[in-house]
N, C-alpha and C positions, 0 to 999 in steps of 0.2 A: 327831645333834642339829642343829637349825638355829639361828642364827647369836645369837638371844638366847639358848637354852640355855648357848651357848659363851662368850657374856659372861655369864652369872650363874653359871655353873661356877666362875670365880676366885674369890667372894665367899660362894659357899655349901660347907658342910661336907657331909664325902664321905656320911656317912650319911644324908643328906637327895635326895642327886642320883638316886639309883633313883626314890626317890617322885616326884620331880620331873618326871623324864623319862618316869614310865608312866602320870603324869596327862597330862601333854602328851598320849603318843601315841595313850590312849585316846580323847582329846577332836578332834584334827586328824590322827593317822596314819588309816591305813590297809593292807590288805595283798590288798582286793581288786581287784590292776592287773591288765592282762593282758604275758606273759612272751613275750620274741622272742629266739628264737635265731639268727643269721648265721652258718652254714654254709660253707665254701668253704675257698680255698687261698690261698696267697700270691701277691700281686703279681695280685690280681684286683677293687682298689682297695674292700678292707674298711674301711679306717680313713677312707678318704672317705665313705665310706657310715653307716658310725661317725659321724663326727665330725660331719656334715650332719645327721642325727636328736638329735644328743646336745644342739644349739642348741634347740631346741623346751624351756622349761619343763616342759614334759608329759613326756616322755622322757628315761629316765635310761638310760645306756649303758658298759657295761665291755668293754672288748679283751683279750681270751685272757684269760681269767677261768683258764682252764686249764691255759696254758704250762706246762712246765716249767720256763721262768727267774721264774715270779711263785709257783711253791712249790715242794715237793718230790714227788718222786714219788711218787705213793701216799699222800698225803700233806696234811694240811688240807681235803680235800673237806668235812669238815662246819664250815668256817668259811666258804669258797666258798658253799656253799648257806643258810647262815645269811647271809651278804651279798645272795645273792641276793632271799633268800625275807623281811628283815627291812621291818618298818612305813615305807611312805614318806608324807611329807608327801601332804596330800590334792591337790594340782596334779599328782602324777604319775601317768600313767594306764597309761607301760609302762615296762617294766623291764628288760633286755634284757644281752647278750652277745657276744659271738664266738668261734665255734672254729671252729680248723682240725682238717680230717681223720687230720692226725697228729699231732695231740697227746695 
């Protein structure tokens, strides 16, 4: 939710906030961005790389979406990919990730 949803969140009852949010995102989301994955290994300056694209309003950017210190193993993939795969405001055009090869 963006930043008026999260202030009128306080003031509106819970049974109202579904509607609320799926008229929003029918009206300004979206889900057709395009998806980038960063590939590689450690200490081969990802989170530079990361961090440089994630300033862009247009691009939205997540680091080891995969680790194992950020879930468990085997574990949560279908909340990962409902993160991934979920409605973004209509300024974002990609959407993106990092993994390492041994994760």
């Amino acid at each position: 939710m963006n930043k008026i949803l999260n202030q009128l969140a306080l003031s509106i009852p819970i049974e109202y906030k579904k509607k609320l949010k799926s008229a929003y995102e029918s009206t300004f989301a979206r889900t057709n961005y395009q998806r980038l994955a960063v590939i590689g290994h450690a200490r081969t300056g990802s989170n530079f790389l990361l961090d440089g694209l994630g300033t862009s309003n247009a691009i939205k950017m997540y680091h080891e979406i995969f680790a194992g210190h950020n879930r468990e193993i085997g574990q949560d993939f279908e909340r990962i990919f409902a993160t991934l795969y979920e409605k973004q405001p209509r300024n974002i055009k990609i959407v993106g990730f990092k993994l390492f090869y041994y994760h």
